[in-house]
N, C-alpha and C positions, 0 to 999 in steps of 0.2 A: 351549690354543689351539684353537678350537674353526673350522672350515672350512665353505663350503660347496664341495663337491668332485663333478665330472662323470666319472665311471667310463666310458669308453667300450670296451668289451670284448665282443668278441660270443660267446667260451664261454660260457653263463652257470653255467656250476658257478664258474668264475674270478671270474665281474663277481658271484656272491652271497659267492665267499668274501673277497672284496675289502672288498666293502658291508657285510656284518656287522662286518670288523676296522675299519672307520672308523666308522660308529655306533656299534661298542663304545666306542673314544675320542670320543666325543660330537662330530662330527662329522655334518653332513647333505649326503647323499648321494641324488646322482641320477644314472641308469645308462641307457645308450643302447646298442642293439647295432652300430650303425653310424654313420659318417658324417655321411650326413643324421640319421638323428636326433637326435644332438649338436646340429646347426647347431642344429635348430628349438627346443633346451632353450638351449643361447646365445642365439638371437636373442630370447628371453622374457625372461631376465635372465644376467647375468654371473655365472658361478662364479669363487670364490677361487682356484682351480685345478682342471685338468684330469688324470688320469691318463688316459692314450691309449698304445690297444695299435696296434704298428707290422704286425700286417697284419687288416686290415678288410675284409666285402664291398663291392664294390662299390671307393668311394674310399677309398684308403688312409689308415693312421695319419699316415704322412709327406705326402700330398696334403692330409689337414686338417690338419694342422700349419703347414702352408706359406700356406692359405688364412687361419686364425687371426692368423699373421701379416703380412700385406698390409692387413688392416683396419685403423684407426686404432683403431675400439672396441675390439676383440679383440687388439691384436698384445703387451699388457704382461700377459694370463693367463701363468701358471705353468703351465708342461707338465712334465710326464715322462711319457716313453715308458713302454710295457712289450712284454717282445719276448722270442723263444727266442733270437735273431742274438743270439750272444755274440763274433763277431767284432770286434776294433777298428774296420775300416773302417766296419763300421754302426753302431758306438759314435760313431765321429767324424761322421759322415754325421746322425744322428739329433741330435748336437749343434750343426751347422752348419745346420740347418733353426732353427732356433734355440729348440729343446728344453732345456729349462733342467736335468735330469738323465734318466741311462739306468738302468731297471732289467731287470737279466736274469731271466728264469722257470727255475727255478723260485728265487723269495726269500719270506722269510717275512715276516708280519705285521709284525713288530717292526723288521726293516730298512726294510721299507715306510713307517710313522708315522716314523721317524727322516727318513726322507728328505725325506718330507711337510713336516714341520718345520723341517728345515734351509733347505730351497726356499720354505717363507712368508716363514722369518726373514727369508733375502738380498733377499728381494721387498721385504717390508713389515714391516721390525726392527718395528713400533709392533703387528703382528699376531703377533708371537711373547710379548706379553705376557701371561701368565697373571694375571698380580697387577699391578694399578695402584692406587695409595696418594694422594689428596692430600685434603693438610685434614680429617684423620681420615675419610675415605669410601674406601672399599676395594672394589674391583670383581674379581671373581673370573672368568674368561671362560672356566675348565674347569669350571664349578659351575655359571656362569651365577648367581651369589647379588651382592649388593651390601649391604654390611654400614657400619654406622658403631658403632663398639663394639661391645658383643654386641646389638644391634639389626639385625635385617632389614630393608632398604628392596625391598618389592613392586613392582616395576616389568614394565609388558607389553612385548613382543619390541620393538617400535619404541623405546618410551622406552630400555632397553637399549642398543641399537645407538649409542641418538643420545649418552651418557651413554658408552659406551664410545670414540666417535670424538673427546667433545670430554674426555675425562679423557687419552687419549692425545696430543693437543694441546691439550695444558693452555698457557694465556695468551696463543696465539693468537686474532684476532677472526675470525671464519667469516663469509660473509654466507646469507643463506637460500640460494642458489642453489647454493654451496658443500653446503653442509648436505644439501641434497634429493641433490647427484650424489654426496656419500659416505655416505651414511646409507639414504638409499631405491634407490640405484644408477642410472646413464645412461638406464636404459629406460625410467624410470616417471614416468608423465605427472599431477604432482600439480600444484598451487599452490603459490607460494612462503610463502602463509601459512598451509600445512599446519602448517611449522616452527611458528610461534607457537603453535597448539594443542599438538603435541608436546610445546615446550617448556614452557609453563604444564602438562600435565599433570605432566613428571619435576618441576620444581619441586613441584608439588603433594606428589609423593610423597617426595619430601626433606625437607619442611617435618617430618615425622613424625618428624625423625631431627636438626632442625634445621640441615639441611645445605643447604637451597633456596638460599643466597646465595653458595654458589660458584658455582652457574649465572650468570651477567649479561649484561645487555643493555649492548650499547656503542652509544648513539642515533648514530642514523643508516647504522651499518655492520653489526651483526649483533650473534651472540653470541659469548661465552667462557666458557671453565671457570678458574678464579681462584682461589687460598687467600687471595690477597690482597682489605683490605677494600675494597669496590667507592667508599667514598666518596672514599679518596684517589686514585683511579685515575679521576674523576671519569666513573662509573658511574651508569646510576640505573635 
């Protein structure tokens, strides 16, 4: 289950030994030593989640926690604290800002990615998938591989993403609009028929593997991912 995760810690012996235990788990990581500079890596694009330590220069871990949540773009990120306060009261305190878990210093690595994980699942059960399987195509999102029997399908980081979003809502129909806000994220100011190039490119690379006809277009409303055959479902 592979994140993109905002480290906001201003030791930085802490925020590099952080960043390496999440890169180790293939995870991409970006690290702020305060505050403000979080905001400005948020207001560029959305992380998967945030790890925010509860005391910061300047504005606190709890002041942007507070602020994250008041935005409508920002308030469904995933936070967890991190904090020496092993006190209940700032356990409960840090979870009524509406910090989604607390981690006390010092914890290790390995309780850290558990935590990580357990906070995508409850987020986004459909991001805790390691393995999605349909219609003999197989997407791996801790490998980042996409397989259909022992054949590799090459596919570049966008086609991916977009192949991961509609394998994980599989038989739903998407419209482009849809697609651009979960695939290329709120921020980014494309065209809605970016999608169709995307899309004709994964197809393209399916085709190698003869798997392009789960992709489909549903005329007039968007696309879908399908094991089912497109003609009965009158597809075209």
């Amino acid at each position: 289950m592979a994140a993109t995760i905002l480290v906001v810690e201003d030791e930085p012996a802490i925020q590099e030994l952080i960043s390496y235990s999440l890169r180790q788990a293939r995870h991409v990581v970006f690290g702020a030593r305060s505050a403000e500079q979080a905001m400005e890596i948020v207001n560029d694009a959305l992380p998967d989640l945030v790890l925010l330590d509860w005391m910061l220069p300047g504005m606190s871990g709890v002041e942007f926690a507070r602020m994250l949540r008041r935005v409508t773009r920002t308030k469904t990120i995933p936070i967890i604290m991190l904090t020496a306060r092993a006190e209940e009261s700032d356990k409960v305190a840090g979870l009524e800002i509406g910090a989604d878990d607390y981690i006390t210093k010092p914890f290790s690595p390995r309780e850290l990615l558990a935590r990580i994980k357990a906070v995508l699942r409850r987020r986004s059960p459909e991001a805790a998938d390691d393995l999605v399987e349909i219609g003999g195509l197989r997407l791996d999102s801790a490998t980042h591989r996409v397989t259909a029997g022992d054949k590799e399908v090459v596919l570049g980081p966008t086609e991916f993403r977009l192949l991961h979003f509609l394998m994980t809502h599989s038989e739903r129909v998407h419209t482009r609009s849809q697609l651009l806000d979960q695939v290329w994220g709120d921020h980014v100011f494309v065209e809605d028929r970016t999608v169709d190039v995307h899309i004709r490119r994964l197809r393209k690379a399916l085709e190698n593997v003869s798997k392009d006809g789960l992709v489909q277009t549903v005329r007039g409303s968007g696309y879908r991912l399908s094991a089912g055959p497109a003609a009965s479902i009158g597809i075209v």
